[in-house]
C-alpha positions in Angstrom: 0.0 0.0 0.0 1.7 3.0 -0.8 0.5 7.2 -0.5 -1.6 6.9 -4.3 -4.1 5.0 -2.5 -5.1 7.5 0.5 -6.8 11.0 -0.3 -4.4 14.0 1.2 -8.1 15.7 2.0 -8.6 12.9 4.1 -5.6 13.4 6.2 -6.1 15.4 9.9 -2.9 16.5 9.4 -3.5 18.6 6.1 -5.3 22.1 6.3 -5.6 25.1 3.1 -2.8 26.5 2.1 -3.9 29.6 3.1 -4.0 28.9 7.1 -1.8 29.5 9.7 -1.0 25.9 10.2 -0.2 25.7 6.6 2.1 28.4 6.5 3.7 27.7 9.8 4.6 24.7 8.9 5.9 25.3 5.6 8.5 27.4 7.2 9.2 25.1 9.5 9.7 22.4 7.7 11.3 24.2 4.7 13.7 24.9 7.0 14.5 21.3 7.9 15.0 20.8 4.3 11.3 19.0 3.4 10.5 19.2 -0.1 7.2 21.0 -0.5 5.3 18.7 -2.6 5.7 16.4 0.4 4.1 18.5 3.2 0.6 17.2 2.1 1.9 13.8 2.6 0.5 11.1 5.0 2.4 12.1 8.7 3.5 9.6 10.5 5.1 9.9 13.7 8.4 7.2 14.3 8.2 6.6 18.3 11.5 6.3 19.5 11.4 5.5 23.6 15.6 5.0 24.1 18.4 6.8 25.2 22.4 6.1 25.9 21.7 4.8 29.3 21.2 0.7 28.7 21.6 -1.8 26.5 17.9 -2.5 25.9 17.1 0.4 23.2 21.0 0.9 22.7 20.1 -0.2 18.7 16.7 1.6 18.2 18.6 4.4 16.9 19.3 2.5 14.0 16.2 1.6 13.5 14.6 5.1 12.6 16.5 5.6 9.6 16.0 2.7 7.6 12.3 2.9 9.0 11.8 6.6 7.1 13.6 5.4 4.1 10.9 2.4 4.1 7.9 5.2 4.3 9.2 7.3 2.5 9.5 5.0 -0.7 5.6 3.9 0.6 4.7 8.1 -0.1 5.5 9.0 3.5 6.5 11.9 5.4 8.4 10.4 8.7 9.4 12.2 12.1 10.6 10.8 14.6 9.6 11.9 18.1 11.8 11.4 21.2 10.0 9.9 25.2 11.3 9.6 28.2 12.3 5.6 29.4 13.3 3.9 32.3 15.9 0.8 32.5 14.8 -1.7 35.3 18.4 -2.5 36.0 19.7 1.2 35.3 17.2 3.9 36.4 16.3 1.8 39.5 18.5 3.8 41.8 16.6 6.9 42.2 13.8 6.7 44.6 14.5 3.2 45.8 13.1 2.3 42.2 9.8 4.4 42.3 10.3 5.7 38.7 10.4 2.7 37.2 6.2 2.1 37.0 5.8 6.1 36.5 7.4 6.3 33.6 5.0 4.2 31.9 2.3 7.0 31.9 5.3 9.3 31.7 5.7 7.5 28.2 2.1 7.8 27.1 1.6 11.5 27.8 5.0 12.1 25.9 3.7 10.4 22.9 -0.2 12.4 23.3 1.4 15.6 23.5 3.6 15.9 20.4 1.6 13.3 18.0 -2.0 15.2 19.3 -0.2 18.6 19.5 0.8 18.6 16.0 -2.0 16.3 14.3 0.2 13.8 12.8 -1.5 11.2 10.9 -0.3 8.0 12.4 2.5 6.2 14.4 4.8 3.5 14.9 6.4 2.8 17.9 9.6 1.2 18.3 9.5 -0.7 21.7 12.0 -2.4 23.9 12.1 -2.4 27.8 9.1 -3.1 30.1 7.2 0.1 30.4 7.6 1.3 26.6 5.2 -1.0 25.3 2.5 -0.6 27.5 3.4 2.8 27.5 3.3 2.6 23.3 -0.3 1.0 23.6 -1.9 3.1 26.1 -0.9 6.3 23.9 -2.5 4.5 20.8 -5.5 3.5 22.4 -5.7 6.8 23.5 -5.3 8.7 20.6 -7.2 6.1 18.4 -4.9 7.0 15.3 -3.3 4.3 13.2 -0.6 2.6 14.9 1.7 -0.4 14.3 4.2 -1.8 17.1 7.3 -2.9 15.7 9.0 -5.3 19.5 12.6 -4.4 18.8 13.8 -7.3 20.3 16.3 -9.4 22.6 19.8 -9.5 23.5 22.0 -11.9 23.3 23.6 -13.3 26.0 26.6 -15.5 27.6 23.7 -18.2 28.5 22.7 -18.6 24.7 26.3 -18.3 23.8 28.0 -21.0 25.8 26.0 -21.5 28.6 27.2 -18.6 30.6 25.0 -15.8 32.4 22.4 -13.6 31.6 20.8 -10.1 32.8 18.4 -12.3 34.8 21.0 -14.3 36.3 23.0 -10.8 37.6 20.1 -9.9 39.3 19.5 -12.9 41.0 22.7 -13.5 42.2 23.6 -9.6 43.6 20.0 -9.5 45.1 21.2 -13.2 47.1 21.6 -12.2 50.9 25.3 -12.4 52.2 25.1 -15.8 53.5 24.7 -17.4 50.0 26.2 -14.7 48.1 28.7 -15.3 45.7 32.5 -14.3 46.2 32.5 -10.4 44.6 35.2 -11.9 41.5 32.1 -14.2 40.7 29.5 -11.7 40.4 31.7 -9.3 38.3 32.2 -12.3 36.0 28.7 -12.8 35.7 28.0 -9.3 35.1 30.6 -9.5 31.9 29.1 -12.4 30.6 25.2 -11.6 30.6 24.6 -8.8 28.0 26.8 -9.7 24.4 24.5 -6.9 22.3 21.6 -5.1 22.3 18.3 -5.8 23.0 15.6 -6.1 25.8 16.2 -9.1 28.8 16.6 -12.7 27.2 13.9 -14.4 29.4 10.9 -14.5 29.1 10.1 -11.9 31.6 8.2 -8.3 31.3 9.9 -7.1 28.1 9.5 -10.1 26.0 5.9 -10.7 27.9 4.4 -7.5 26.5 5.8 -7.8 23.3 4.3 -11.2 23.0 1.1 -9.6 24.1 1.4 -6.6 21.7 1.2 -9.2 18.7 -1.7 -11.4 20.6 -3.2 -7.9 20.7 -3.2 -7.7 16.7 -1.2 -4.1 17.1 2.5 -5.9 15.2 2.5 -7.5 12.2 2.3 -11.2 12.0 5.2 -13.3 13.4 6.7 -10.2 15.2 7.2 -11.5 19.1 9.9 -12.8 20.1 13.0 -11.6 18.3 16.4 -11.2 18.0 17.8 -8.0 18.3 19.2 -6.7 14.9 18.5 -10.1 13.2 17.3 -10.3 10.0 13.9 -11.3 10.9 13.5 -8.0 13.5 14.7 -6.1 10.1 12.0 -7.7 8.0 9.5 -7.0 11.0 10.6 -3.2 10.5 9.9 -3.2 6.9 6.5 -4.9 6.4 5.2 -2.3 9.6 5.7 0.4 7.1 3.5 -0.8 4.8 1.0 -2.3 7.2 0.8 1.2 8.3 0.0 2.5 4.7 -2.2 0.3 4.8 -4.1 0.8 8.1 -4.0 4.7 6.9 -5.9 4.0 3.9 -8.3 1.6 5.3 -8.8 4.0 8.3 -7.9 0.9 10.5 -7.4 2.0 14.0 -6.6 0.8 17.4 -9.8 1.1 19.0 -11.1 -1.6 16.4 -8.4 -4.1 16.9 -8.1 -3.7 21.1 -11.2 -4.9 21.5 -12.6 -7.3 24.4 -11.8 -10.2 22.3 -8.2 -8.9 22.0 -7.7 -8.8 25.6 -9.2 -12.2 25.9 -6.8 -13.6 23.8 -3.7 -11.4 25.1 -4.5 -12.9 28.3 -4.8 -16.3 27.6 -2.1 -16.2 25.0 0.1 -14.7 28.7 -1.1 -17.8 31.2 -0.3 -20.3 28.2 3.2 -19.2 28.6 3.4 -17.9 32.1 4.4 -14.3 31.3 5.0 -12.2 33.9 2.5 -10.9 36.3 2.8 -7.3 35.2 1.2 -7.8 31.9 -2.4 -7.8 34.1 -1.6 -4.3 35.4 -0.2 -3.0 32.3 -3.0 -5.0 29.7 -5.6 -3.3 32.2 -4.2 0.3 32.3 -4.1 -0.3 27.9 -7.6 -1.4 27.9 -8.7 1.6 30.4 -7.0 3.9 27.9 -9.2 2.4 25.1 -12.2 3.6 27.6 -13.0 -0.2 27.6 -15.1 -1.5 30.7 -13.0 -4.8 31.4 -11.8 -6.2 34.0 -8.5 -7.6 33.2 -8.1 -9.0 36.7 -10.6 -10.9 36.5 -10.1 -12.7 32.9 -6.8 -13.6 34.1 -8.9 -15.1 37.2 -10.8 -16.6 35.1 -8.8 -18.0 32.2 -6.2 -19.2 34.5 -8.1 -22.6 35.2 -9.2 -22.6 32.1 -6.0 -22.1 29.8 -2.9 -25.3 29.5 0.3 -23.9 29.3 2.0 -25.2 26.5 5.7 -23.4 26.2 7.9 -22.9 29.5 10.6 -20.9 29.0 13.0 -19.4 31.2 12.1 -18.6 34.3 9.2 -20.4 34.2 11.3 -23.5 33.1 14.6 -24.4 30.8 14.0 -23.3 27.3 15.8 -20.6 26.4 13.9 -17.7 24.2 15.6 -18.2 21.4 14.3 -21.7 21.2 10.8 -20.4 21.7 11.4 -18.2 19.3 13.0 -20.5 16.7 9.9 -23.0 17.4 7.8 -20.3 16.2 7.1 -17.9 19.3 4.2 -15.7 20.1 2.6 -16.7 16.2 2.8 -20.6 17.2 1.3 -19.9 20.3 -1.7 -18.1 19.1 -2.2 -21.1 16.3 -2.3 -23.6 19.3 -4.7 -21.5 21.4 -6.9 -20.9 18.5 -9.8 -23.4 19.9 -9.2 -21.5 23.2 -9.5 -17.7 21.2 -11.2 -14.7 19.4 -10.7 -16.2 16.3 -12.3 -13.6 14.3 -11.4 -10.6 16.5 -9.5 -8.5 14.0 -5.2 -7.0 13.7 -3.5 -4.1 12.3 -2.8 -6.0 9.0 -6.1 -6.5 8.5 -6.5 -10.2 9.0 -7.9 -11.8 11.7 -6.6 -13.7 14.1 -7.9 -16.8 12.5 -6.7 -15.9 9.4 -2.8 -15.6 10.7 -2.7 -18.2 12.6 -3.5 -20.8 9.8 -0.1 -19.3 8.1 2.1 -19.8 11.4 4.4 -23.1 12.0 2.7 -25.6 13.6 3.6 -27.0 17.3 6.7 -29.3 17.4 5.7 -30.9 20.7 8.9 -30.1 22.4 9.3 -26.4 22.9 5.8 -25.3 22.2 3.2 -28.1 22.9 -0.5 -28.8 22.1 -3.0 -27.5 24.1 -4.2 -31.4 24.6 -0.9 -32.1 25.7 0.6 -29.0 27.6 3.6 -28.5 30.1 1.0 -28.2 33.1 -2.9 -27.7 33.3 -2.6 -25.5 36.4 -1.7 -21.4 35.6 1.3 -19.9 36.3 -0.1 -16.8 37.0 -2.6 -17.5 40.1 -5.2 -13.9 41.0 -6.6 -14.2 43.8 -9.3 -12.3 45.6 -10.2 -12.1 49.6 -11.4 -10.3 52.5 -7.8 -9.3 52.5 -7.6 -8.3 48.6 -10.7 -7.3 47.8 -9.8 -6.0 44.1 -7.1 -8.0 43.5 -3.5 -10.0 44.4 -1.3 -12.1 42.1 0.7 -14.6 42.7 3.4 -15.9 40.3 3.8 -20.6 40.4 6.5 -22.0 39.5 6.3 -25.7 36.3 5.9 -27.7 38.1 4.2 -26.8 41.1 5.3 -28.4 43.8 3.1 -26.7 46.2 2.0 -25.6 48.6 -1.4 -24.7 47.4 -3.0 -23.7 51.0 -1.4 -21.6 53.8 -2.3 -20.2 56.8 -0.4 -18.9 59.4 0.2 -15.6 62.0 1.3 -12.4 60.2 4.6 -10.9 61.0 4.3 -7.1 59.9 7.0 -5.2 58.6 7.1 -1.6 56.6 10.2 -1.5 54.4 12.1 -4.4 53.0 15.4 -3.5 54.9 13.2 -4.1 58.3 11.8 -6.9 57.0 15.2 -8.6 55.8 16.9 -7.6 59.0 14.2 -9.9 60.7 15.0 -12.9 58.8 18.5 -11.9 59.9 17.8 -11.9 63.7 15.7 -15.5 63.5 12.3 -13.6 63.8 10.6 -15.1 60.6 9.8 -18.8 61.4 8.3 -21.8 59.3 4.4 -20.8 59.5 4.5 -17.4 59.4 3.1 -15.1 56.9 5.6 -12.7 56.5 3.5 -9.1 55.5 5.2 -6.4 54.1 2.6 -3.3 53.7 2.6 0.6 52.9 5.1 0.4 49.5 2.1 0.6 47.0 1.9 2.6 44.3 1.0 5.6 46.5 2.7 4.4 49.6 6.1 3.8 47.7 5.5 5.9 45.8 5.4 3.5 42.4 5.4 0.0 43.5 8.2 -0.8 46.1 10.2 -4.2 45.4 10.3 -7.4 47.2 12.3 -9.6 45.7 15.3 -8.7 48.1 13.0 -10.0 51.3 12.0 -13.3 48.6 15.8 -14.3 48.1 16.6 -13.6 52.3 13.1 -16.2 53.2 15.1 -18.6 50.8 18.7 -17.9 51.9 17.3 -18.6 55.4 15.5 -21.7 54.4 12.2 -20.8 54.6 11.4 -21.0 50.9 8.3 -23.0 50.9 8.0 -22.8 54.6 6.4 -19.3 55.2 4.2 -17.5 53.3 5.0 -13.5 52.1 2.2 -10.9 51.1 2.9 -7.4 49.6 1.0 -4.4 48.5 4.4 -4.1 46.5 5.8 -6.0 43.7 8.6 -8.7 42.9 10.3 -9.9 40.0 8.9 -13.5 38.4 12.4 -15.0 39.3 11.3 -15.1 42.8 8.3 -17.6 42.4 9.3 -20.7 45.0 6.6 -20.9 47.7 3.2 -18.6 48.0 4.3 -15.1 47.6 1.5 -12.9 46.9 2.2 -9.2 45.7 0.2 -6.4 44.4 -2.2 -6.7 47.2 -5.2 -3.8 45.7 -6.2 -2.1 47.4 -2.7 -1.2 49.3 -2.8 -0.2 52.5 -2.1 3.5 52.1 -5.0 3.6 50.4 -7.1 2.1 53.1 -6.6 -1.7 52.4 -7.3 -4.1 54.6 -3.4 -5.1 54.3 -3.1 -1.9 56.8 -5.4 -3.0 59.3 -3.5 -6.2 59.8 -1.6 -6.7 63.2 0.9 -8.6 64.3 -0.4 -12.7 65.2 -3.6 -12.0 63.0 -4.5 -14.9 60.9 -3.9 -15.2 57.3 -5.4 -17.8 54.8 -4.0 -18.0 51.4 -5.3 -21.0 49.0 -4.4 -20.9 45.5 -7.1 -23.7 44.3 -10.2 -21.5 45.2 -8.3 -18.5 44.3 -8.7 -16.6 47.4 -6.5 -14.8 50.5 -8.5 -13.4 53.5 -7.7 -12.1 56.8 -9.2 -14.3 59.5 -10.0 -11.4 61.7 -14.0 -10.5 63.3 -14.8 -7.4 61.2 -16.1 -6.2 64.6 -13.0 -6.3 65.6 -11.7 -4.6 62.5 -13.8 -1.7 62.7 -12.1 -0.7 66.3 -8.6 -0.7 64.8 -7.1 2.6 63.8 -6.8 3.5 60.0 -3.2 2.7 58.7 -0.6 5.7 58.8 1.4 5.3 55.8 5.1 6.3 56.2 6.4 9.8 55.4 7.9 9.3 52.4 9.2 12.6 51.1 9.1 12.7 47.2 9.2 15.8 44.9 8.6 16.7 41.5 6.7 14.1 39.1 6.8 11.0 41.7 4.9 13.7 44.2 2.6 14.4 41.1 2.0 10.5 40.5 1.1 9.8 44.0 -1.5 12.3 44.0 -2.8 11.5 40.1 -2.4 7.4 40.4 -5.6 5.4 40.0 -5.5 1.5 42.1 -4.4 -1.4 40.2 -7.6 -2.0 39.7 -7.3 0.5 36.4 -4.0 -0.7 35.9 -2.3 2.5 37.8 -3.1 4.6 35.6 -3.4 8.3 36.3 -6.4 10.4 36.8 -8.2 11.4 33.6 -7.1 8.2 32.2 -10.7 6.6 31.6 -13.2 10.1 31.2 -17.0 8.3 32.5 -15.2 8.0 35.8 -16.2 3.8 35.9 -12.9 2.6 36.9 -12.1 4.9 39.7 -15.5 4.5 41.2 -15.3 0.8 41.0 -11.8 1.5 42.8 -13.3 3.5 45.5 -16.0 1.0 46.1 -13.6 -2.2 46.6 -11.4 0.3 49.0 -14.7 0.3 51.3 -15.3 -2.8 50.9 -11.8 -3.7 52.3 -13.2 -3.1 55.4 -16.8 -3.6 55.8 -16.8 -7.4 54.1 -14.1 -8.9 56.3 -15.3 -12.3 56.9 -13.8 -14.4 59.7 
């Protein structure tokens, strides 16, 4: 598809020669050297989320031009737009990690304000770490304009190479408490090893998750999830975008009529068949909300969970590397071997549906990616559960194969930072049956999601992997996933939870079968117990702007304004009440 096929009149980006807009942008852009003749052309806006701080989007640079020569043969007029973008493993320092979920939105509103400030026509976003495609989606479901994602793949890594290390592996190790932590000359050799090029984390954690999702979504071209960074299959991913999104322009094909329902259905499914990570709920919820659609992602992944086999297990989740998964056929496999289990007819950016692609894509081989008659495990990876004590919602992350358990209950033991809470299971404090809760790092109390996965490694350093039970209105990293550690507890305690009314000795009952976690506590009881005081966290600038903006997990922590009828927050507000009043012992 190619410019002779879409009307310039048709374009929002074009206006009479004799306006202002016209004319200021003729000198502007005469300035930068843009031919005339193609200032009526379609405008499409090259998102470029990267910078020269990590490996992850250290190649997206490279990308842009060869993606505007591409468009611009199509009958084009390229720009490429700059956001802001966080590195898990880089811009983590700041803030104890708070920016690291903010930037998401930070992302989004970047995109809204230069691609709906200057009425471009279209865009294509180049995506990479964890929060840009979210980030990517929200903005295009936002702005409803044509919109391809183009995942910009994986590094490579001394584990693919030879066996070696990874990013994963790094983070694992360093975060090990000292008495199982590896001599320093170990670690730095690790660290050398894990990242040999560009690209996003080599497991299948929250990069590679949500690119996956973006194509179970229908917003990538066919075949697009997982990748090789600057392989020859990510280049050919590059070039067929450009023309799907000539295409899309000219059939005036646009997100809101490809994330649909269905598509979440089937990027949920298509995320417990291969035990992605547990952010995809938040950040599938928070794109959905921006497509103002009234869904509850929380609860498909509830739902789906016992209803979805997962048929590919690959590392963390078990020992196939990505690039097996990916050479086995990857996210476009997947979705063939779900199909009985999908939206078939729900429809993609390239126009076809999802029926229609997957009868082109490799079939299973059995090994790497299985049938869904004959899958790695019939119980989900990703375990929601809902309670007295998470009235909205909690997730859990399960390791293939589950060894269990599936029920706990024990006495809490109450702690407010991870450093107190580590320094417990230092002293001896945290014993087998315990429920180890550590409350007030939400996304307001944090500010932006404290993590956990410090406190996971010390329970297992300490032997009490499997022997205690943890639960967090913060977040941990997928890695972690050996006995019942329940995070994201909504609604958090410094936002009047019940998680803030526990005390020290109260009962906690977790079981992952039912799918529920409550606090074993008389609400009559409850209702004499002073509200929680969340610590005085001093934060400035935007994460002092986020705290006061964010919206409960419940809408995927998005910020005010992000769904206009007002639906998600209320539903929010109502499950915060409820926190309290339906308490059952």
């Amino acid at each position: 598809m190619t410019a002779t096929n879409i009307d310039p009149a048709s374009l929002r980006s074009n206006f009479p020669d004799s306006s202002v807009a016209y004319l200021n942008r003729r000198a502007e852009w005469g300035a930068l050297g843009i031919p005339v003749a193609d200032m009526k052309k379609p405008k499409i806006a090259i998102v470029n989320s990267s910078n020269d701080l990590a490996a992850c989007f250290a190649h997206l640079d490279d990308i842009v031009p060869v993606l505007k020569d591409e468009l611009r043969k199509l009958g084009a007029l390229p720009f490429e737009i700059r956001t802001a973008v966080p590195s898990d493993f880089v811009t983590n320092i700041g803030a104890a990690g708070g920016y690291i979920l903010p930037t998401r939105d930070l992302i989004t509103n970047d995109i809204e304000v230069v691609v709906e400030g200057a009425q471009l026509d279209a865009m294509i976003g180049l995506v990479s770490c964890d929060k840009t495609t979210p980030g990517h989606l929200m903005a295009a479901g936002r702005l409803n304009i044509p919109t391809v994602i183009i995942p910009c793949g994986y590094q490579h890594s001394g584990r693919a190479e030879h066996g070696g290390s990874d990013v994963e592996e790094i983070f694992m190790r360093a975060s090990a408490p000292e008495n199982v932590r590896l001599p320093q000359e170990e670690l730095e050799a690790i660290a050398d090893d894990a990242i040999l090029g560009p690209g996003v984390c080599s497991g299948f954690a929250t990069a590679n998750s949500m690119h996956v999702s973006a194509e179970a979504l229908g917003m990538t071209v066919p075949g697009a999830a997982p990748v090789r960074a600057n392989s020859e299959k990510m280049w050919d991913t590059v070039r067929r975008s450009a023309a799907a999104i000539m295409d899309a322009i000219a059939k005036d094909r646009r997100p809101r009529d490809i994330m649909t329902a269905d598509a979440f259905h089937n990027a949920a499914a298509t995320m417990l068949s291969l035990g992605g990570s547990i952010n995809t709920i938040k950040h599938l919820q928070a794109i959905a909300v921006s497509c103002e659609l009234d869904i509850d992602i929380w609860e498909m992944y509830r739902t789906l969970g016992r209803q979805v086999p997962m048929v590919a297990a690959v590392q963390p989740n078990g020992q196939t590397q990505i690039e097996e998964f990916e050479d086995a056929g990857g996210g476009a496999t997947t979705l063939r071997e779900l199909l009985p289990l999908l939206k078939g007819e729900a429809m993609t950016v390239t126009g076809q549906t999802v029926a229609e692609r997957a009868e082109l894509a490799t079939a299973a081989d059995g090994k790497v990616i299985r049938t869904i008659t004959d899958p790695f495990a019939t119980t989900p990876a990703i375990v929601v559960l809902k309670g007295s004590l998470a009235t909205e919602a909690s997730v859990t992350k399960r390791p293939v194969p589950d060894p269990g358990p599936y029920v706990f209950e024990g006495p809490a033991k109450v702690y407010h930072s991870r450093d107190e809470a580590v320094e417990a299971v230092g002293r001896g404090e945290v014993v087998e049956g315990d429920v180890v809760v550590l409350r007030g790092i939400g996304l307001t109390g944090a500010p932006g999601m404290g993590f956990t996965t410090g406190l996971i490694f010390a329970l297992a350093g300490a032997g009490l992997a499997g022997k205690v039970a943890m639960v967090t209105d913060g977040q941990y990293s997928g890695l972690a996933n050996s006995g019942i550690v329940v995070g994201e507890v909504s609604p958090e305690a410094a936002q009047g939870g019940a998680l803030g009314l526990v005390n020290e000795g109260d009962r906690i009952r977790i079981d992952l079968e039912s799918g529920s976690i409550d606090l074993l506590v008389d609400p009559a009881e409850l209702a004499t117990r002073p509200p929680f005081q969340a610590a005085d966290r001093k934060v400035t600038g935007y994460l002092d702007q986020y705290r006061s903006t964010v919206q409960s997990l419940a809408c995927g922590a998005v910020l005010c304004g992000g769904r206009r009828d007002g639906s998600c927050g209320e539903r929010s507000a109502q499950a915060q009440t409820a926190a309290v009043a339906d308490i059952s012992v």
